[in-house]
C-alpha positions, 0 to 999 in steps of 0.5 A: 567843729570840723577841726574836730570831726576826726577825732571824732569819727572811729577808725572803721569809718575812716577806713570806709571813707578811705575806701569810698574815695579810692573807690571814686579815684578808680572810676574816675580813671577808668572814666577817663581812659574810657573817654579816651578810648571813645575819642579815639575810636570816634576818629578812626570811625571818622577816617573810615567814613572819609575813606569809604566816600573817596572808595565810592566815588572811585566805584562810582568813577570806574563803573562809568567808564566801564560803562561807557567803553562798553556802550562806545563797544557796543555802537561800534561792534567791535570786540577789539575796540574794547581792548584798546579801549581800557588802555587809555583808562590805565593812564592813571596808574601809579608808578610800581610799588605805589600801588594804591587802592584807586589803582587796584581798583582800575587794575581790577576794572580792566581784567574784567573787560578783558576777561569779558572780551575773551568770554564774549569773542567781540559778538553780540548775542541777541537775547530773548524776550522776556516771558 
C-alpha cells in the first residue's frame, strides 16, 4: 500500500513535503555550523582563560618582587638601592624583537620604580596619623 501512496497524494502536498524536507535540510545545516561556531568559540574561551591564569601569575610574580625590592629599599634607606635593584630583576628579558607580554610586563614593573624613585628622591616622608 505505500508503493502506492504517491500517486495518491496530490501535487500541492507533495510540494508541501518538498518543503517541509528542505526546510528540515536547512536547520540542520545551519545546526550544524552553529555547533561549529560553538566549538570554536568554546576553544578560543579556553585559550583565553589559560592566557589569563599565566598573565596573573606573572602579576602576581612581579607584584612581589616589587614589593620586595621596595621593602629591601626601605630597610636599607636608600633610594639608590632600589635602582640597582630592578637591574637584577630585568634578567629575564628577551632578546630584541622577542618581546612578550611577560617581558612588557617587567619592563612596565621597572619604569615604575624608577619613576617612584625619581618622585620620592630616596626619602622617606613620614605620614600622618589617621583621624
Amino acid at each position: 500500500e505505500l508503493l502506492g501512496a504517491p500517486a495518491t497524494i496530490g501535487t500541492d502536498h507533495m510540494a508541501m513535503i518538498e518543503n517541509i524536507h528542505s526546510l528540515l535540510s536547512e536547520f540542520e545545516k545551519q545546526q550544524q555550523e552553529t555547533l561549529t561556531a560553538l566549538q570554536m568559540t568554546q576553544a578560543e574561551a579556553a585559550a583565553l582563560r589559560k592566557q589569563n591564569d599565566h598573565l596573573s601569575k606573572s602579576l602576581d610574580s612581579q607584584t612581589q618582587r616589587l614589593e620586595l625590592v621596595i621593602q629591601k629599599s626601605m630597610v636599607e634607606g636608600k633610594g639608590q638601592q632600589l635602582a640597582s635593584s630592578t637591574t637584577s630583576l630585568a634578567t629575564d628579558l628577551p632578546h630584541e624583537g622577542e618581546l612578550d607580554v611577560d617581558a612588557e610586563g617587567q619592563v612596565m614593573v621597572d619604569n615604575m620604580i624608577g619613576w617612584m624613585l625619581k618622585f620620592l628622591g630616596g626619602r622617606r616622608r613620614k605620614s600622618a596619623p589617621l583621624k
